[in-house]
C-alpha positions in Angstrom: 0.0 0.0 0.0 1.3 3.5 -1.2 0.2 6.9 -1.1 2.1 9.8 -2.6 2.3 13.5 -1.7 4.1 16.3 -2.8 5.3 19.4 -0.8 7.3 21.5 -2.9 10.9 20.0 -2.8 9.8 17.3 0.1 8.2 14.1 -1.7 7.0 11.7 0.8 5.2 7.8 0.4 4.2 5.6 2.3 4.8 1.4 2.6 2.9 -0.7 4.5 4.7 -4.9 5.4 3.6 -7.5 7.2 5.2 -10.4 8.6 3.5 -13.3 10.7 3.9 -13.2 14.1 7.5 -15.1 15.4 6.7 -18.3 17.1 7.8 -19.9 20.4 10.9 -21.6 18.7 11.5 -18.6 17.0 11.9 -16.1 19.3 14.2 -18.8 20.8 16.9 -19.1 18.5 16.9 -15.2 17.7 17.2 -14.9 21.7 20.5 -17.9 21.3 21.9 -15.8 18.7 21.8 -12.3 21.2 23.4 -14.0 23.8 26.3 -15.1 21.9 26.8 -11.6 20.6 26.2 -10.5 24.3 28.8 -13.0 25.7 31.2 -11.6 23.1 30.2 -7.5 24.3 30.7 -8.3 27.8 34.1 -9.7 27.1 35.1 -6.9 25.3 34.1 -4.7 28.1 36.7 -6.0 30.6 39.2 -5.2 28.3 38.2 -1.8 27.8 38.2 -1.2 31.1 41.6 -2.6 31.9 43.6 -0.9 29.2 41.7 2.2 29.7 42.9 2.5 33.5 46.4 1.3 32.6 46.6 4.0 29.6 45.2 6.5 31.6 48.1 6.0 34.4 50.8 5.7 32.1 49.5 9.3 30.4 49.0 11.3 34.1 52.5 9.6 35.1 54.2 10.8 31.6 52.7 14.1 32.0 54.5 14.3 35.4 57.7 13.1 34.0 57.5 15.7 31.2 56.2 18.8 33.7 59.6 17.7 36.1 61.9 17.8 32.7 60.9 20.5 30.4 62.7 23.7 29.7 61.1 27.0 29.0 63.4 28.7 26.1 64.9 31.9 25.9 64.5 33.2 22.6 62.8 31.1 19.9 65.2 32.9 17.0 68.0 31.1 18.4 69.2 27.1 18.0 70.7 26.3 21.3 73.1 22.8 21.5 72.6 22.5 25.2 69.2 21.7 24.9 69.6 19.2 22.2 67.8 15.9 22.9 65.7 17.9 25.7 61.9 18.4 26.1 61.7 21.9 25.8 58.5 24.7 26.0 58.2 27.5 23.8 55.4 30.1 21.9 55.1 32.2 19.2 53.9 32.7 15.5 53.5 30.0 13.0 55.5 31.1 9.7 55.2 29.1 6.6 57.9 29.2 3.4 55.3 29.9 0.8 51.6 30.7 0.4 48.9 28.0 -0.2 46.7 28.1 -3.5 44.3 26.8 -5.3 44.7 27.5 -9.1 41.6 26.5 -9.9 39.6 28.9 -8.5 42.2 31.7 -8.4 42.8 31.6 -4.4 45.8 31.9 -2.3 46.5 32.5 1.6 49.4 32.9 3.4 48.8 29.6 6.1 49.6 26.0 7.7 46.2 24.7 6.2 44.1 25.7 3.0 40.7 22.9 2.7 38.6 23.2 -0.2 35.2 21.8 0.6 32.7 20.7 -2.2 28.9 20.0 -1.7 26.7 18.9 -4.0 23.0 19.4 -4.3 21.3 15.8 -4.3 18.3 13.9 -2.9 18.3 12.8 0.3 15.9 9.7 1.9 14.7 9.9 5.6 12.8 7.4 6.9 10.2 6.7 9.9 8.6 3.3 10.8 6.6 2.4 13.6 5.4 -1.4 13.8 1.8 -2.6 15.6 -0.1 -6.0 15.3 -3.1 -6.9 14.0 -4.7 -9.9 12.7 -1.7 -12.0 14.2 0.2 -10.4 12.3 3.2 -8.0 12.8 2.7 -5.3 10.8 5.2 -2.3 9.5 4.4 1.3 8.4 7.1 2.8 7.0 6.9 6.4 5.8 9.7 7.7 3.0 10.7 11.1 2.6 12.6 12.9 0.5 14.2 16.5 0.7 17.2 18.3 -1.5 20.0 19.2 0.5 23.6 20.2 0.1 25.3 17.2 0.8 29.3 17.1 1.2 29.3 13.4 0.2 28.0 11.6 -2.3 24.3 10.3 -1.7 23.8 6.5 -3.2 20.5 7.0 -4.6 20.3 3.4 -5.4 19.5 2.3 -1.8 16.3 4.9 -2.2 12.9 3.3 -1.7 12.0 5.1 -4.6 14.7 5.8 -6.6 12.7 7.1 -10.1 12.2 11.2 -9.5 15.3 11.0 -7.1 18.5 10.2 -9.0 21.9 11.5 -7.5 24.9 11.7 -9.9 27.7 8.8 -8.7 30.2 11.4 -8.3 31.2 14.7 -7.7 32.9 17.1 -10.7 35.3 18.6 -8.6 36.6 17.2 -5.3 37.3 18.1 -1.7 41.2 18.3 -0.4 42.9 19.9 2.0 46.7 21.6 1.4 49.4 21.8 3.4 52.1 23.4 4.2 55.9 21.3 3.6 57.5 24.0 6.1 56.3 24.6 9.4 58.1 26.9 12.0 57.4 28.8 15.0 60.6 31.2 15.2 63.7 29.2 13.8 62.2 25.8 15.0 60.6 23.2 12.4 57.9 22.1 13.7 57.3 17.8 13.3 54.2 16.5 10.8 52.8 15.4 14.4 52.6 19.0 15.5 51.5 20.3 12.4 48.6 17.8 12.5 47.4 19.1 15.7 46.8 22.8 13.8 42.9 21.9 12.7 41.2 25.2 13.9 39.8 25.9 10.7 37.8 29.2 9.8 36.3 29.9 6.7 37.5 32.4 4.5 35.5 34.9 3.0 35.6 35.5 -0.8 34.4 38.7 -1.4 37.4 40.0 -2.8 37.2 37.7 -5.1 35.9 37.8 -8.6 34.4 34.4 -10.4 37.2 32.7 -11.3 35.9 30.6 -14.4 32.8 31.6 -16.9 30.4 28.9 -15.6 31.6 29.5 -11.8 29.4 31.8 -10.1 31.1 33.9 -6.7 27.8 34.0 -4.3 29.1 35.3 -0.6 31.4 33.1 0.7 30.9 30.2 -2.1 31.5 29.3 -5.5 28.6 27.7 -7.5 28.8 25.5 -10.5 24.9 26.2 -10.8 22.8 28.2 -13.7 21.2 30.0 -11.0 22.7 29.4 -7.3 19.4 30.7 -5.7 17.2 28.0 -7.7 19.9 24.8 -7.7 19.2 21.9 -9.4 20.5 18.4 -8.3 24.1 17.8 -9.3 25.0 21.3 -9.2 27.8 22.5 -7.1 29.4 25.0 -4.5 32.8 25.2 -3.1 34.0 27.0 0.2 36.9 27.2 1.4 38.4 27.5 5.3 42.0 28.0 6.4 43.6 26.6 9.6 47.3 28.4 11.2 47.2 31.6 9.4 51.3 32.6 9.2 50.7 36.4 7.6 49.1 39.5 8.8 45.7 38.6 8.0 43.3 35.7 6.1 44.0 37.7 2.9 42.7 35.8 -0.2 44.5 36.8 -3.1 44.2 35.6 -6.8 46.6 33.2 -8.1 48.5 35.6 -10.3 49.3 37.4 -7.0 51.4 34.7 -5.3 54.3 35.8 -6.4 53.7 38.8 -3.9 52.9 37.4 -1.7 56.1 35.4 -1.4 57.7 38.6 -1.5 56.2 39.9 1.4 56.9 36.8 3.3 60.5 36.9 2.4 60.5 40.6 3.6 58.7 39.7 7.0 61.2 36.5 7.5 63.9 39.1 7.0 62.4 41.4 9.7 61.7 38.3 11.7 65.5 37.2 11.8 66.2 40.3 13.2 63.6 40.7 16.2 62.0 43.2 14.8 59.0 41.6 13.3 55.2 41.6 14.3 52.7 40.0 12.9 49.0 38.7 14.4 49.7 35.4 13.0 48.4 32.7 14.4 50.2 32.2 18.1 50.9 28.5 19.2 52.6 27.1 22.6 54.7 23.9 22.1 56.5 21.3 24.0 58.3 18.8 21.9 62.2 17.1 22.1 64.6 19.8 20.5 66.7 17.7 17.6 68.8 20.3 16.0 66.3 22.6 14.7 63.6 20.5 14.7 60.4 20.1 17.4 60.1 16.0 17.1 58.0 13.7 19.7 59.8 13.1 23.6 59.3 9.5 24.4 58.7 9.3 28.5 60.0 6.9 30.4 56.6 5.2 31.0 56.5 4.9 27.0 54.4 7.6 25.9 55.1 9.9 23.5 54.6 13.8 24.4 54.4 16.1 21.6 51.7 19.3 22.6 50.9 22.1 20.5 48.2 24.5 22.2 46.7 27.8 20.1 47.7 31.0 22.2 50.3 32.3 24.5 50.3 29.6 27.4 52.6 28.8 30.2 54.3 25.1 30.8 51.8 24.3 33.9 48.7 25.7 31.8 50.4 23.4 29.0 50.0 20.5 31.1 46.9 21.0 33.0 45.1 20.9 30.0 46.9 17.7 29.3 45.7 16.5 32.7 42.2 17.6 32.1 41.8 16.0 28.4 43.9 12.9 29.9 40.9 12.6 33.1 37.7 13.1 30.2 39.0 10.3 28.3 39.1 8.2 31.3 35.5 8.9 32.3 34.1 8.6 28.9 35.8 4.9 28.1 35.1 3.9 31.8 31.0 5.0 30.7 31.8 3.1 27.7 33.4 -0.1 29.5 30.0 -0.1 31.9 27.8 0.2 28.9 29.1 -2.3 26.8 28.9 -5.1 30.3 25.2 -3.8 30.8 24.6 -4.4 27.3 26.4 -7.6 27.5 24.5 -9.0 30.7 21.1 -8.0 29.2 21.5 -9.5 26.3 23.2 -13.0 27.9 19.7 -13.0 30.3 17.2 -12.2 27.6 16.4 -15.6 27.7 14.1 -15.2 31.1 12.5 -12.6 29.6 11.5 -15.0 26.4 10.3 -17.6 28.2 7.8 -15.8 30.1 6.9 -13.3 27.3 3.3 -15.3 27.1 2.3 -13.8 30.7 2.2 -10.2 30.5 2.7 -9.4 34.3 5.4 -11.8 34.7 7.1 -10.9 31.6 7.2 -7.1 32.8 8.3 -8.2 36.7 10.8 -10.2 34.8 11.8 -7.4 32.2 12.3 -4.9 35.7 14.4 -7.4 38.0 16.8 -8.5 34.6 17.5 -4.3 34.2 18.2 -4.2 38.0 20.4 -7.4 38.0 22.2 -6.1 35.1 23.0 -2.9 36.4 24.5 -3.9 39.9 26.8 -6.8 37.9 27.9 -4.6 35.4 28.9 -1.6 37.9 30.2 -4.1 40.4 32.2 -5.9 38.0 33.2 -2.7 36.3 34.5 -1.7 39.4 36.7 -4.6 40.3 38.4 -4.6 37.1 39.4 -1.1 37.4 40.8 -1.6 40.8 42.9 -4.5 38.7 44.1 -2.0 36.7 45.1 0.5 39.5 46.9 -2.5 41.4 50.3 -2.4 39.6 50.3 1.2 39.9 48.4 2.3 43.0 47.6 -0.5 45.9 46.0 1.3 47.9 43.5 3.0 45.6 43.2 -0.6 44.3 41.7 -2.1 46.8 39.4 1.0 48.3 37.6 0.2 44.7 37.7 -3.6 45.2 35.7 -3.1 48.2 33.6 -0.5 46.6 32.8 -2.8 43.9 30.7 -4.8 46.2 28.5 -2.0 47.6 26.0 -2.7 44.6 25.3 -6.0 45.5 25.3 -6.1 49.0 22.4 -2.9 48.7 20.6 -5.3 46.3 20.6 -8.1 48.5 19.0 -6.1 51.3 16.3 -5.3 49.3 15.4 -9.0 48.9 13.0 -10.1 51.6 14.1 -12.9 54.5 12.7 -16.1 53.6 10.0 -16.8 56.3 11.0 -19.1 59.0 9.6 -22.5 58.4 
């Protein structure tokens, strides 16, 4: 059964299935095959937690190592061989040995990162099914929907419900890529491909400067369309933005290709000023602790085996370096451990599903049953969460260890008085 509507650009359907109720046997085997896939979750879980408690005291312990060990520099103009091989902290502006461009659209910017990001206009499906039974049987109502929407990838119309009226193309004309730059420094330090990775605070760049770059490109605020009219696009057509990331001159300027060569002028003018202390610039400022080799910032392996290679936007001291570390090193923790305890509870629900199938026939029992399987779960899961993060903490911290081995038990003893005394007989 199928009805069709149309509302403007939103087309919508509707598909009606039905299936014959699941018997006894059934419902069996499909609850068999949940609590093998459960057995193998609640695995998984225990090493999730252990890892993530020994990774997380390896990181706080490497952070401590580094904080004891680095060295704040002087000057960042000047190479010194005493700190070779050191960890050492330093700030300043990010320079780069030449502009980024994009020839095809006539766009260059002085910085570490230049993305070009394509969207196409396409179809896209939504879906919304709610199921109900009647007549014995179990019955589906699916409802189809479909909108055009700029899309960055490329939307497989063939999966569509409906695919006739809602073609996509299979690819995109021009692609998405991002540029970077092969020279990296913050005064007369290199900075590693490590540290340059961590520069990803992108902005978009505006393109008003700019004038269309190619007869069927159209310049539209801060977008370039491949469209016959950008305010009424059709599907397949096209618009391209672009954003920058670690700007290294004075400002975003966006200049045309032909102007490069300027550009590289200026820079060489400004590194000339630079060499000589004299130069300013509101250039993207970064703080960085990395191993001094020579001239380059490369990754400090710890003692514990870590690696520590930071690179922070801004002007930041050496403990504001590392507190951050700390605090991004204690969320990561928290969110695995929720992850580690959601995984068992998933686990333990799914292994015990199979007292809630038997009993499914009864209604009250099958709800009384559904209620005490979600308790059970949850105590076992944060009980035995618990004890396998105090295994993790044992090499490391004893003491600690144990205070959570005997917390882990707190969940079941509470359960356990909540369970009436069997009456004397």
């Amino acid at each position: 059964l199928k009805q069709f509507s149309d509302t403007g650009s939103r087309k919508e359907h509707v598909k009606i299935t039905s299936d014959s109720k699941p018997g006894f046997l059934e419902r069996l085997s499909e609850t068999s095959g949940g609590m093998l896939m459960g057995l193998v979750t609640f695995l998984l879980s225990f090493y999730l937690l252990f890892t993530n408690e020994g990774r997380a005291l390896r990181t706080a312990k490497s952070l401590d190592e580094g904080l004891s060990l680095v060295i704040p520099l002087d000057s960042i103009y000047s190479v010194s061989q005493e700190n070779e091989g050191r960890l050492v902290h330093l700030a300043g502006a990010l320079s780069t040995s030449k502009p980024l461009f994009d020839p095809s659209y006539g766009l260059s910017i002085q910085a570490v990162k230049l993305k070009r990001h394509v969207e196409m206009y396409q179809w896209v499906e939504y879906e919304d099914s709610t199921e109900y039974e009647e007549n014995g049987e179990i019955k589906k109502e699916t409802k189809y929907s479909y909108n055009t929407e700029w899309k960055s990838e490329v939307v497989n119309s063939r999966n569509f419900d409906r695919e006739i009226g809602h073609k996509n193309p299979s690819a995109m004309a021009v692609e998405s890529f991002t540029a970077v730059a092969p020279n990296v420094q913050v005064g007369s330090f290199v900075l590693s491909k490590g540290l340059v990775d961590k520069i990803d605070n992108f902005k978009q760049l505006s393109l008003s400067n700019l004038e269309d770059p190619h007869a069927d490109v159209t310049r539209g605020g801060d977008y370039f369309y491949h469209s016959e009219n950008p305010r009424r696009p059709e599907v397949g057509d096209l618009r391209v933005s672009f954003f920058y990331a670690g700007l290294s001159g004075d400002d975003p300027y966006v200049g045309s290709a032909d102007k490069v060569r300027l550009q590289e002028f200026l820079y060489f003018a400004n590194s000339v000023l630079n060499s000589i202390g004299n130069y300013f610039s509101p250039s993207s400022k970064v703080t960085v602790v990395a191993r001094q080799r020579g001239d380059q910032l490369v990754p400090y392996h710890t003692k514990s085996g870590d690696i520590l290679q930071l690179l922070y936007l801004g002007d930041l001291t050496v403990q504001e370096v590392f507190q951050k570390e700390h605090e991004s090193n204690t969320m990561k923790t928290w969110a695995l451990r929720a992850a580690g305890w959601l995984a068992m509870f998933v686990g333990i629900s799914l292994m015990t599903r199979i007292f809630y199938t038997l009993v499914d026939w009864f209604p009250v029992v099958r709800d009384l049953v559904n209620i005490g399987l979600k308790a059970f779960a949850i105590c076992v899961a944060t009980s035995l969460s618990l004890l396998t993060i105090s295994i993790g903490w044992l090499f490391y911290r004893p003491l600690w260890a144990l205070l959570i081995g005997l917390l882990s038990v707190v969940p079941i003893v509470v359960a356990k008085s909540r369970v009436p005394p069997k009456k004397q007989q």
